[in-house]
N, C-alpha and C positions, 0 to 999 in steps of 0.2 A: 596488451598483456594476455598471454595464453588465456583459457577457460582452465581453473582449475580439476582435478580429476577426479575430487569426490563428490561433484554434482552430477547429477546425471538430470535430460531435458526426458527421456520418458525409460517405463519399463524394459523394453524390450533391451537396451543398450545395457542394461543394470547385469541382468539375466547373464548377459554373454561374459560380464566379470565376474559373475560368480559370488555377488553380491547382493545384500538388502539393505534398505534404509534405516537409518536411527534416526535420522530429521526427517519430515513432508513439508516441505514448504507449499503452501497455498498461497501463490498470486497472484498481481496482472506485472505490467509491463518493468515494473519497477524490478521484479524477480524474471524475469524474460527478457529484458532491451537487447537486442540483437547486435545494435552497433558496436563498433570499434571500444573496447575497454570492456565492455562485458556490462552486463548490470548489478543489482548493490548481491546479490546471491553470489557472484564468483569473491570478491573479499571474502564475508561472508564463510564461504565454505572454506576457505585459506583456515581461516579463524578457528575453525573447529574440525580442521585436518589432524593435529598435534593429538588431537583426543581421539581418533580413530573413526569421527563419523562420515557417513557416505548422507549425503542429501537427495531425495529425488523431488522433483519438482511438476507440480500439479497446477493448471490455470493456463492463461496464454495473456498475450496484448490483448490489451482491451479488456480483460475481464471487469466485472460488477461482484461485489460482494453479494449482492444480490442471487446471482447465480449462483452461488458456492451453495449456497442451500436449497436455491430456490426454480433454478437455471439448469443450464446445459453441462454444469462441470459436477453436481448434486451425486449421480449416480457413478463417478468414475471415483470423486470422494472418499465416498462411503465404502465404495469395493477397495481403496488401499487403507482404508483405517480396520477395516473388518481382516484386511490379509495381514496388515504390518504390524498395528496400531500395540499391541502387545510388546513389543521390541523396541517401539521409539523411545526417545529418549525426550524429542520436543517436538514442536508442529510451530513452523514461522507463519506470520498471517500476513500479506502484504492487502491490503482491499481499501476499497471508497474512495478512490483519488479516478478513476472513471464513473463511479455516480452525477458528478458533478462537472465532470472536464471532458465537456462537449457541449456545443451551440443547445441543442436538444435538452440536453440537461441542464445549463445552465442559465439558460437564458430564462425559461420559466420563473428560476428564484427573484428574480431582478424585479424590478420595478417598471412599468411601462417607459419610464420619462424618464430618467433619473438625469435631464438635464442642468437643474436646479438642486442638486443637493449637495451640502456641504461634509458630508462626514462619508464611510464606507456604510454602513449602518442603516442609514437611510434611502442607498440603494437597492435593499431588497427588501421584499414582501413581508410584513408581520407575522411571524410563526405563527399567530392564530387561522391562518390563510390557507388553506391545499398546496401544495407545492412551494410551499414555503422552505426556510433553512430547518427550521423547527419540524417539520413535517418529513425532509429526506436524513436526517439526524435519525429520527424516529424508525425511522425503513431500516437504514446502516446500521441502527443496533440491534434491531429483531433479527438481521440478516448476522452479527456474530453473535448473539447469546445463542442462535441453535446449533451455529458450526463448532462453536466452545463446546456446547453441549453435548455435542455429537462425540466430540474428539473425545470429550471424558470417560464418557460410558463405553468406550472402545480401546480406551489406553489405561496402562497400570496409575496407581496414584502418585507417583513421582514424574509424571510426566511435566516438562515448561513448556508454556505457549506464549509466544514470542510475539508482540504487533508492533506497531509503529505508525508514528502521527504524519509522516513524510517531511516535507518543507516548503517553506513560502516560497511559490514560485513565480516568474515575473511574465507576466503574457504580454510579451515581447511580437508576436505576430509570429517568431520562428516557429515552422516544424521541422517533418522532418526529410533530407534530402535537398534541402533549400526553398523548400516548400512552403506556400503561407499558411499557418497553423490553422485547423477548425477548432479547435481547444477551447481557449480562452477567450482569445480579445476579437473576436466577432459577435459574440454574446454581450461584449461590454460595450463596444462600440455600440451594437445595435440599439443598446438600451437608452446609448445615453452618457456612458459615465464619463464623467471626466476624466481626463487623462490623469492628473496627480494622484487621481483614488484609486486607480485598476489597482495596485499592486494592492492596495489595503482591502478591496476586496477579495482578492484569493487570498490576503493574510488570513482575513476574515472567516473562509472555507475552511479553511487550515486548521485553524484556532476552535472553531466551533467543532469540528470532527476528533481532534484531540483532546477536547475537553465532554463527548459523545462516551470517547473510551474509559473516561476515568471512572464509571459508577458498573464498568464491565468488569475493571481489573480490581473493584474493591470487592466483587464475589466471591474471591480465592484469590489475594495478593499473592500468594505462597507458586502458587502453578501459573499466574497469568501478569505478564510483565508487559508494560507497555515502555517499547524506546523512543524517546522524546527526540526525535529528529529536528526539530523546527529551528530558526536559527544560526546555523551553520552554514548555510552555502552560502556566497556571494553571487552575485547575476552572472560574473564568469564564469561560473562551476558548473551552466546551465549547459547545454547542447541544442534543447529547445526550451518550448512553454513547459512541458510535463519532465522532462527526463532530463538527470544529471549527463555530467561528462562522466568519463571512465573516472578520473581524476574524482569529481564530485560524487561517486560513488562511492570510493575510494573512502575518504576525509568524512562521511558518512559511517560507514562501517568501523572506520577509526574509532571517530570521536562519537559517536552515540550510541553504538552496538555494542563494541567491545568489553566495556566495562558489565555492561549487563550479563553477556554469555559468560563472562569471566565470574561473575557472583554467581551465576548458579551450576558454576562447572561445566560449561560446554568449551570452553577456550582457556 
């Protein structure tokens, strides 16, 4: 499927249409996947073609929520919210699915052994612990109450900011180009976990970062919409450990976004 024509990957291509932004979308991969079908941003901007907005798109693969405030992507942020931020209409947040989904990242939360356990639960560290679940939960929401915060005091008061929980995803060993994943299941492997419980531990992830967002979007339910992604895809809909197919994109943007942009009049 084509890239639709109201996103745009940076400035300068905007410029030459003679255009600005009414959406910013902040993300990592999930709003950038390069491959074939595009990623969940090309729907997405389909969706709120009808309504006249142009999208530009800020972050890259790989990004950390982390960095949007705190990082490398901090100062290019703030320079389109300080040029645009007046005009938009909403700010999408794609973040925290790379905090956690790399050997490096993940594997700290884990449990040395977890050759012996029976539940996902008890494969990782007690929140009360450093680098625990409870501990990078903690990180990933200091890392959006200031980006939230940032966009307010930059944008008019009828601005929507838009997030998402993503979906349980199955660490299957695929990456990407046929490639064996560093993602997920070298981190599980190495700890330990049983094979029945991998999936329950990224549900696990999953679940715990979605339920991170809910005491973010009770600040101002009114401006801050979180879409409940989780659910939805089957292991078919995958292309690897981290990124849907175009299709699982697709069936995403359907069925979890749509409704939403539609209640607050972007679609």
């Amino acid at each position: 499927m084509p890239l639709a024509p109201n996103v745009f990957w940076n400035a300068h291509d905007m410029f030459e249409q003679g255009v600005e932004p009414t959406i910013l979308a902040i993300g990592d991969s999930w709003f950038w996947y390069p491959m074939p079908g595009g990623s969940l941003l090309n729907p997405l901007a389909r969706m709120v073609a009808d309504k006249g907005h142009v999208i530009l798109a800020v972050g890259e693969n790989g990004a950390e929520a982390y960095d949007y405030m705190f990082g490398k992507y901090k100062k290019r942020i703030e320079m389109l919210l300080d040029r645009y931020g007046k005009n938009l209409s909403a700010v999408f947040i794609s973040g925290a699915g790379n905090d956690f989904a790399g050997f490096n990242d993940l594997r700290p939360l884990l449990n040395p052994d977890c050759r012996g356990a029976s539940s996902a639960a008890a494969c990782f560290r007690p929140d009360a612990e450093p680098e625990s679940i409870g501990w990078l939960m903690n990180k990933i929401a200091t890392s959006y109450r200031l980006l939230i915060g940032r966009i307010m005091v930059s944008t008019h008061p009828d601005i929507r900011i838009v997030t998402h929980t993503y979906d349980h995803a199955f660490p299957t060993g695929r990456g990407v180009f046929g490639k064996n994943s560093r993602w997920l299941l070298p981190a599980l492997v190495d700890a330990g976990v049983p094979d029945p419980l991998r999936h329950a531990c990224v549900k696990t992830l999953i679940d715990r970062f979605a339920d991170a967002l809910v005491p973010i979007v009770a600040t101002d339910p009114v401006r801050i919409r979180r879409v409940d992604s989780r659910n939805i895809l089957q292991e078919k809909d995958w292309s690897n450990e981290l990124h849907p197919k175009g299709k699982g994109f697709r069936k995403l943007a359907k069925t979890a976004w749509k409704p939403v942009l539609e209640e607050i009049g972007l679609a």
